[in-house]
N, CA, C and O atoms as a Tinker XYZ file with bonds, in Angstrom:
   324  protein
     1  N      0.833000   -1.172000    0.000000    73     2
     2  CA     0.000000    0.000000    0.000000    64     1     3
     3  C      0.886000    1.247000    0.000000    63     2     4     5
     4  O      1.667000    1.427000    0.934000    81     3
     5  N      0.799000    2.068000   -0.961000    73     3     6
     6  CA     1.551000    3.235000   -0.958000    64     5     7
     7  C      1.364000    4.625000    0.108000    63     6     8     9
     8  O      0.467000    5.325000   -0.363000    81     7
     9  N      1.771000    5.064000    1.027000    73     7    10
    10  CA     1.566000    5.818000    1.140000    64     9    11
    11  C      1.049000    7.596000    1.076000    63    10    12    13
    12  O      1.704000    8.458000    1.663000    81    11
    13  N      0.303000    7.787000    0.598000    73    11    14
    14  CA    -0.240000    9.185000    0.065000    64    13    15
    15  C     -0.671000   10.327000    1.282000    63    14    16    17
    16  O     -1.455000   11.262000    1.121000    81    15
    17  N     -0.215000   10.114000    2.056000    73    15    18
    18  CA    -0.370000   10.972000    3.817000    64    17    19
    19  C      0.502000   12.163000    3.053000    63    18    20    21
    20  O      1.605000   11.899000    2.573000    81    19
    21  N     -0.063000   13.471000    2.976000    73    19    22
    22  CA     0.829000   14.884000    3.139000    64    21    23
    23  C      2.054000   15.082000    4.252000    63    22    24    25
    24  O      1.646000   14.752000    5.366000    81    23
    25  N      2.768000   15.312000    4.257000    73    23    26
    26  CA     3.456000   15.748000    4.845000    64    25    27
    27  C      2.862000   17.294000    6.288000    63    26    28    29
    28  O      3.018000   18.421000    5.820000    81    27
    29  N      2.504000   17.278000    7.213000    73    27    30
    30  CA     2.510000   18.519000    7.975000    64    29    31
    31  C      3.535000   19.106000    8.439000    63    30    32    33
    32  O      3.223000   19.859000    9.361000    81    31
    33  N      4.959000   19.092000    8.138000    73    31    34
    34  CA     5.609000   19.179000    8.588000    64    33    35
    35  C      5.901000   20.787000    8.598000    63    34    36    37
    36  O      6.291000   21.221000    7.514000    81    35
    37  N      5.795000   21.564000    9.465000    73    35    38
    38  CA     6.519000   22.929000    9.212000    64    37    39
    39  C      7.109000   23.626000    7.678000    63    38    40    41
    40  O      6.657000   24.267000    6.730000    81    39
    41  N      7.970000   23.235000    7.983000    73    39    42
    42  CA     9.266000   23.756000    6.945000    64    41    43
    43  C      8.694000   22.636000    5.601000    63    42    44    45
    44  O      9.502000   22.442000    4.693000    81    43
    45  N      7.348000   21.951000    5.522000    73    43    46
    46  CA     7.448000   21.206000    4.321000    64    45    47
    47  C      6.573000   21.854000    3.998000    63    46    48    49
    48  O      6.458000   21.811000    2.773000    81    47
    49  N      5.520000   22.749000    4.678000    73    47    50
    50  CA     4.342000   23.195000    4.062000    64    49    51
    51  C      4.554000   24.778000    3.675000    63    50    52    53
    52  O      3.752000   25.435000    3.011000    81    51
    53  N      5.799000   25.264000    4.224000    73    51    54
    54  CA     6.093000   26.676000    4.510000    64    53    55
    55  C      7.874000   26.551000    4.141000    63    54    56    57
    56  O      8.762000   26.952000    4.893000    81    55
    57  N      8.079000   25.882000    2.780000    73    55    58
    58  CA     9.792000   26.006000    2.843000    64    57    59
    59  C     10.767000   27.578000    2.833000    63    58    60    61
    60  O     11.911000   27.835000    3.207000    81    59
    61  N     10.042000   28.125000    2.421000    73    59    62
    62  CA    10.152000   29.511000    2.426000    64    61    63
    63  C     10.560000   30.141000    4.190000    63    62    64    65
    64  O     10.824000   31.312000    4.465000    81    63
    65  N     10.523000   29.396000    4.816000    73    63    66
    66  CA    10.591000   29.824000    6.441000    64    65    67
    67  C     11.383000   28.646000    7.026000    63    66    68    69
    68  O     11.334000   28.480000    8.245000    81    67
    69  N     12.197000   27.712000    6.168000    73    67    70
    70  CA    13.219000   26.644000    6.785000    64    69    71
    71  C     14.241000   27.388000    7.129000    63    70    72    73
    72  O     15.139000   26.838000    7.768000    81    71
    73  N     14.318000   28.320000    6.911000    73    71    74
    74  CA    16.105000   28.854000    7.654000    64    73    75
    75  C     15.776000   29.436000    9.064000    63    74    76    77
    76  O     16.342000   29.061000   10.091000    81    75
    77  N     14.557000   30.635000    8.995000    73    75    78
    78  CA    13.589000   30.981000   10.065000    64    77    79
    79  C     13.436000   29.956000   11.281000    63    78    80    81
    80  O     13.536000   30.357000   12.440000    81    79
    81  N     13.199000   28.675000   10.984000    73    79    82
    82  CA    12.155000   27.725000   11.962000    64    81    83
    83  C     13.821000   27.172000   12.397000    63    82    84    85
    84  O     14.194000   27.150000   13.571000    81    83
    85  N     14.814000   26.695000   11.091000    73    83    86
    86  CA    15.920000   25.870000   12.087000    64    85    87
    87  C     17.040000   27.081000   13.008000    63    86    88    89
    88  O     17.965000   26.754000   13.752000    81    87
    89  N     16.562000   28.619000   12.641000    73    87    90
    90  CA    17.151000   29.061000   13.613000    64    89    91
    91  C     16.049000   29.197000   15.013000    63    90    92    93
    92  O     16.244000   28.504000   16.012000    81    91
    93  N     14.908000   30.161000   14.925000    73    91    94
    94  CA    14.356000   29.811000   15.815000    64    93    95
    95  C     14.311000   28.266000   16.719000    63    94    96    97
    96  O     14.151000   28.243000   17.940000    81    95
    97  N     14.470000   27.116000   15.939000    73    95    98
    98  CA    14.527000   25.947000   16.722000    64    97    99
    99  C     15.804000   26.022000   17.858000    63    98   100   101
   100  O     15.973000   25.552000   18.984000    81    99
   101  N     16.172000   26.414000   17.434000    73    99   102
   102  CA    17.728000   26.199000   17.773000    64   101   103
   103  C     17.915000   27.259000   18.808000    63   102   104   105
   104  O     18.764000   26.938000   19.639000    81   103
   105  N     17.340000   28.489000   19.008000    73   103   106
   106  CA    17.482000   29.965000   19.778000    64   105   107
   107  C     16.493000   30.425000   20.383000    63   106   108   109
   108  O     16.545000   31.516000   20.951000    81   107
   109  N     15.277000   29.568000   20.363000    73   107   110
   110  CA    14.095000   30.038000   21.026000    64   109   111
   111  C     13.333000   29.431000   21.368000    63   110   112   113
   112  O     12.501000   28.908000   20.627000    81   111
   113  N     13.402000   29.232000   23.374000    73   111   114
   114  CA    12.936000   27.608000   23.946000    64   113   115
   115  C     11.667000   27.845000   23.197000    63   114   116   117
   116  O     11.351000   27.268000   22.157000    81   115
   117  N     10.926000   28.807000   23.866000    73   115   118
   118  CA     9.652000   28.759000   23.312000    64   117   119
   119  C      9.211000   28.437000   21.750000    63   118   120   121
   120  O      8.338000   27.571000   21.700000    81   119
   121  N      9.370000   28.631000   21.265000    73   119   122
   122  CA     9.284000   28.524000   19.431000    64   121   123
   123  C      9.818000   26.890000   19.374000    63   122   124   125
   124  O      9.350000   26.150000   18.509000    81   123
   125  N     10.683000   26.458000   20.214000    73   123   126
   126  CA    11.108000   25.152000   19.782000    64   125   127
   127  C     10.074000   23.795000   20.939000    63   126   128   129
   128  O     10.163000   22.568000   20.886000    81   127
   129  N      9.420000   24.429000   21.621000    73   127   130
   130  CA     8.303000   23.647000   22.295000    64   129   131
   131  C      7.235000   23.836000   21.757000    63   130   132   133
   132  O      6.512000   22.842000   21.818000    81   131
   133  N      6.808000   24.677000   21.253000    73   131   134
   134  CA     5.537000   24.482000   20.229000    64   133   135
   135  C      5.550000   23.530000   19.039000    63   134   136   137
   136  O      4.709000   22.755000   18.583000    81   135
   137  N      6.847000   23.868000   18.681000    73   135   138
   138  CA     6.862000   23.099000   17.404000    64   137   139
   139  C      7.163000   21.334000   17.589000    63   138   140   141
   140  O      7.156000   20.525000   16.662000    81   139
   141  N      7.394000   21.057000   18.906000    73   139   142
   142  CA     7.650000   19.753000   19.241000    64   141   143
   143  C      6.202000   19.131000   20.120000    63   142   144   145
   144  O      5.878000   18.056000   20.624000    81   143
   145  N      5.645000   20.364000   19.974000    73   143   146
   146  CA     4.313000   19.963000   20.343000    64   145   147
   147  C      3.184000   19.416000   19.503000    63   146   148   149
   148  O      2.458000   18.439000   19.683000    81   147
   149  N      3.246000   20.516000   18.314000    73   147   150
   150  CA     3.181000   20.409000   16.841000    64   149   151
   151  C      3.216000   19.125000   15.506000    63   150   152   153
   152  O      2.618000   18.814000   14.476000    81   151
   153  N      4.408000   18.674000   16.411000    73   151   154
   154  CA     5.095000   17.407000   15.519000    64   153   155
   155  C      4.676000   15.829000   16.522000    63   154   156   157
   156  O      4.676000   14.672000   16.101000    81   155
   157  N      4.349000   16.330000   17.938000    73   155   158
   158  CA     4.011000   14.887000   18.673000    64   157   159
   159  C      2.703000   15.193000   18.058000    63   158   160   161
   160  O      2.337000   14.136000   17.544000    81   159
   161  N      1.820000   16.104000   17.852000    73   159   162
   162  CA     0.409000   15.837000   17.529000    64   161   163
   163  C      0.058000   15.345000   16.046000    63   162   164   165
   164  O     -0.976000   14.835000   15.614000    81   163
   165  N      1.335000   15.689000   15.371000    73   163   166
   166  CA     1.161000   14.974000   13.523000    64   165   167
   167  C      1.451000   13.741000   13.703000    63   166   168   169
   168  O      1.096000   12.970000   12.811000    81   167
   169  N      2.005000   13.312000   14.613000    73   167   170
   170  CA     1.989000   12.048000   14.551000    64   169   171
   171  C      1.523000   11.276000   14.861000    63   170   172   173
   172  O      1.701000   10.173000   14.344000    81   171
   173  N      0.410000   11.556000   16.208000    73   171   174
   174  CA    -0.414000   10.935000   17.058000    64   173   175
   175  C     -1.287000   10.935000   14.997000    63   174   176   177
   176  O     -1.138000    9.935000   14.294000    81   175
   177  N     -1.850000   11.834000   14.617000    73   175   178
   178  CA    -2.758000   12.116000   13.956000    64   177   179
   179  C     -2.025000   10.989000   12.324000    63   178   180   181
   180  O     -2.918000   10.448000   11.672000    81   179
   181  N     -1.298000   10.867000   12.077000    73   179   182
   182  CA    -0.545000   10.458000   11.084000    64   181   183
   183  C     -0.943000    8.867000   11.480000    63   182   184   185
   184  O     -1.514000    8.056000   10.751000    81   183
   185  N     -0.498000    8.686000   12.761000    73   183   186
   186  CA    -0.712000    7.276000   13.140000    64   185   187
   187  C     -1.938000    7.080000   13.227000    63   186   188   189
   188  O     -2.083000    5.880000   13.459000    81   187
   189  N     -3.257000    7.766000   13.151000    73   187   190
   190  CA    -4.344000    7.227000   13.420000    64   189   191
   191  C     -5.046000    6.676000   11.556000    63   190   192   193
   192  O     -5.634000    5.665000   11.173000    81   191
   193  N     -4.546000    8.043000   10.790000    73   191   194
   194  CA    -4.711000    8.015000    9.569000    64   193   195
   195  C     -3.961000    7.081000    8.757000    63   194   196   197
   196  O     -4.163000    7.190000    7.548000    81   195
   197  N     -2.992000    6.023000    9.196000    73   195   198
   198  CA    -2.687000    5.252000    8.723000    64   197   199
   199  C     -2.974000    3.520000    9.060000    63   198   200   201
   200  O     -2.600000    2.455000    8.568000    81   199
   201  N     -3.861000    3.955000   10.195000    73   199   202
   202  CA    -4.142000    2.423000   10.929000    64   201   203
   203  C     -3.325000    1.988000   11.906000    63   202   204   205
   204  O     -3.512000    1.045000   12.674000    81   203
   205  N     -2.343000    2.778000   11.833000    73   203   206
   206  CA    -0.960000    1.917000   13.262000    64   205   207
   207  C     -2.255000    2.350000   14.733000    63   206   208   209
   208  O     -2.647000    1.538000   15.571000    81   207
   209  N     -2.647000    3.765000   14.642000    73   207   210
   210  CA    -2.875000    4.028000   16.566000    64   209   211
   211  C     -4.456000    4.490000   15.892000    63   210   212   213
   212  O     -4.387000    5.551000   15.272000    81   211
   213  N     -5.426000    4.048000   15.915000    73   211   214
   214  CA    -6.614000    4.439000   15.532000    64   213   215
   215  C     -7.828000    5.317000   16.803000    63   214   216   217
   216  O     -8.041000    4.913000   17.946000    81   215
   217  N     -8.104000    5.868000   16.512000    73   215   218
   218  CA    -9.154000    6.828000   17.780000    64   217   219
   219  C    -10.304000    7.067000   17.057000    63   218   220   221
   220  O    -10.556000    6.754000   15.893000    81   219
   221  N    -11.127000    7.790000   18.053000    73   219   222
   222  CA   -12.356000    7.941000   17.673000    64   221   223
   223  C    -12.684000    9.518000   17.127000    63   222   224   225
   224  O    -12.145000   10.443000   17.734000    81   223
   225  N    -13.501000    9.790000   16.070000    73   223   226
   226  CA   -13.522000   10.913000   15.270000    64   225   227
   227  C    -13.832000   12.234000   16.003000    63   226   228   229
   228  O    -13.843000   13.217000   15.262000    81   227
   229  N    -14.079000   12.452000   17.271000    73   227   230
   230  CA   -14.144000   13.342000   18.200000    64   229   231
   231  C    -12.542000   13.784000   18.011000    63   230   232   233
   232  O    -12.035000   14.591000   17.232000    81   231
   233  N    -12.026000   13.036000   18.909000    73   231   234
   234  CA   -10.250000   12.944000   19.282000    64   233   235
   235  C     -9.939000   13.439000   18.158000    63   234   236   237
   236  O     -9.715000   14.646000   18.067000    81   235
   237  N     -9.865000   12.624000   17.104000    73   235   238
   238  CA    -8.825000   12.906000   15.899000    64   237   239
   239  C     -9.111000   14.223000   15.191000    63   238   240   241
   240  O     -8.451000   14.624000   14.232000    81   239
   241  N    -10.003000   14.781000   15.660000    73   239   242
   242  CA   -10.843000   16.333000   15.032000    64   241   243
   243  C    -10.049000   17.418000   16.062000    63   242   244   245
   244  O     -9.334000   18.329000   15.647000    81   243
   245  N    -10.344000   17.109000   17.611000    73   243   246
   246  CA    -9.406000   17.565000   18.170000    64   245   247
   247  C     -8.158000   17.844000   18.074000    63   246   248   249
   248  O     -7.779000   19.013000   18.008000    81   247
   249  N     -7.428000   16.939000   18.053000    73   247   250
   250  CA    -6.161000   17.112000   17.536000    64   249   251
   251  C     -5.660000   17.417000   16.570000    63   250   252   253
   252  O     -4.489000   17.794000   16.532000    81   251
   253  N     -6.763000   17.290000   15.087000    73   251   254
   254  CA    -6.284000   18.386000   14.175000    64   253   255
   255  C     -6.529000   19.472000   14.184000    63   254   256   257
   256  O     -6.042000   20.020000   13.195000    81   255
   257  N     -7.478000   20.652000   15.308000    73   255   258
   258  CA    -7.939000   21.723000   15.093000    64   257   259
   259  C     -6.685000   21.984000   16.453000    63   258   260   261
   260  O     -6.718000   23.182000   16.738000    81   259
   261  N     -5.858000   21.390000   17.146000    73   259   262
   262  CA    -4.569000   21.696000   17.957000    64   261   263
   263  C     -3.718000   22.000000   17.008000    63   262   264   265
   264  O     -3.367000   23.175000   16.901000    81   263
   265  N     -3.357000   21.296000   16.379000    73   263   266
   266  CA    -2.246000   21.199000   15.395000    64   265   267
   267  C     -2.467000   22.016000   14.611000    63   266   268   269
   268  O     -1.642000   21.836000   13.716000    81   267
   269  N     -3.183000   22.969000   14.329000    73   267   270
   270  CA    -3.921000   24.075000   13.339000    64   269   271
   271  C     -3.460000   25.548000   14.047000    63   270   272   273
   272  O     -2.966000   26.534000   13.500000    81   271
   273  N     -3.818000   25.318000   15.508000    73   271   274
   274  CA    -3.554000   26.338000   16.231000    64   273   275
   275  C     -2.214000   26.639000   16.497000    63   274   276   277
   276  O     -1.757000   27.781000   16.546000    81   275
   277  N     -1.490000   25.440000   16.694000    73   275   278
   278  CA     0.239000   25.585000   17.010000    64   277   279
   279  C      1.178000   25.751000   15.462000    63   278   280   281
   280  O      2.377000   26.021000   15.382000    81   279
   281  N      0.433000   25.555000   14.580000    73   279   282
   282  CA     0.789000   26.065000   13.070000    64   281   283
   283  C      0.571000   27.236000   13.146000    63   282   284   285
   284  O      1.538000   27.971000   13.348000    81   283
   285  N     -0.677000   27.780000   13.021000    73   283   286
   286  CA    -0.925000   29.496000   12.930000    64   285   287
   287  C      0.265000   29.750000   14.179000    63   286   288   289
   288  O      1.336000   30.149000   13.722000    81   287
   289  N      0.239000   29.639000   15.139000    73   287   290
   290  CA     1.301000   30.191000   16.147000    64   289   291
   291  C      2.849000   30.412000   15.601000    63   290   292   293
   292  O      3.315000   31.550000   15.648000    81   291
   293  N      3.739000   29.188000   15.019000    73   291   294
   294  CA     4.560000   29.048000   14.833000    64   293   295
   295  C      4.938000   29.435000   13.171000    63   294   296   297
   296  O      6.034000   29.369000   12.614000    81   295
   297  N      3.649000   29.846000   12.634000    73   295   298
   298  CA     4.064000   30.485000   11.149000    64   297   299
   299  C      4.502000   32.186000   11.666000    63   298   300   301
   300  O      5.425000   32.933000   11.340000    81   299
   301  N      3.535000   32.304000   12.455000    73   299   302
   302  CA     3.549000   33.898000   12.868000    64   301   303
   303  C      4.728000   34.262000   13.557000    63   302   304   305
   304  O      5.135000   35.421000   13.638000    81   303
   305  N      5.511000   32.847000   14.267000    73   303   306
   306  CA     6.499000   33.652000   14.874000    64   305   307
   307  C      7.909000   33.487000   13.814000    63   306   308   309
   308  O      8.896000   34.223000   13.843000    81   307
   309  N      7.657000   32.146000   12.764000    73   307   310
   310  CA     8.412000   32.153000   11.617000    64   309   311
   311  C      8.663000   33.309000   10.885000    63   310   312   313
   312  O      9.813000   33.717000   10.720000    81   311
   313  N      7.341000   34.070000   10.273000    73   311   314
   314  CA     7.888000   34.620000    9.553000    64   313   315
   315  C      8.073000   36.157000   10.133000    63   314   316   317
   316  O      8.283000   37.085000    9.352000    81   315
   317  N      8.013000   36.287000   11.062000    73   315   318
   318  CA     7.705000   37.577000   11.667000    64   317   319
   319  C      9.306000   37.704000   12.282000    63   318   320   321
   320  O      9.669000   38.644000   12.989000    81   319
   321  N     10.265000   36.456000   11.827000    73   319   322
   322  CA    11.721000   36.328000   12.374000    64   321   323
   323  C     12.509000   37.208000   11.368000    63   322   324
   324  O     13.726000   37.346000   11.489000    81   323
């Protein structure tokens, strides 16, 4: 089965802000805990959408409208670097 899952990754949806995000990662606790917050929730969500960790459509709505919020957060402090 091929995989066809998008990528959410920061810097994959916004490459234009990869130099931005790996300095902020690197220089700004804050900016670098969101975004690791960000990336445990694509994956919780990645894993449900692929069958490995499956939940119920409440949860998985949740956690994509989190992961929505810590994006808008972390674009704004991307590009505003």
């Amino acid at each position: 089965m091929k995989n066809t899952l998008l990528s959410h990754a920061l810097t994959t949806e916004f490459p234009e802000l990869a130099n931005a995000v790996h300095d902020l990662k690197q220089n700004d606790a804050h900016f670098a805990k969101l975004l690791n917050e960000h990336d445990a929730l694509d994956k919780q969500i990645t894993q449900d959408e692929m069958g490995v960790k499956a939940m119920n459509d409440t949860d998985l709505h949740e956690l994509k409208q989190q992961r929505a919020l810590l994006k808008d957060q972390l674009y704004r402090i991307a590009s505003a670097h």
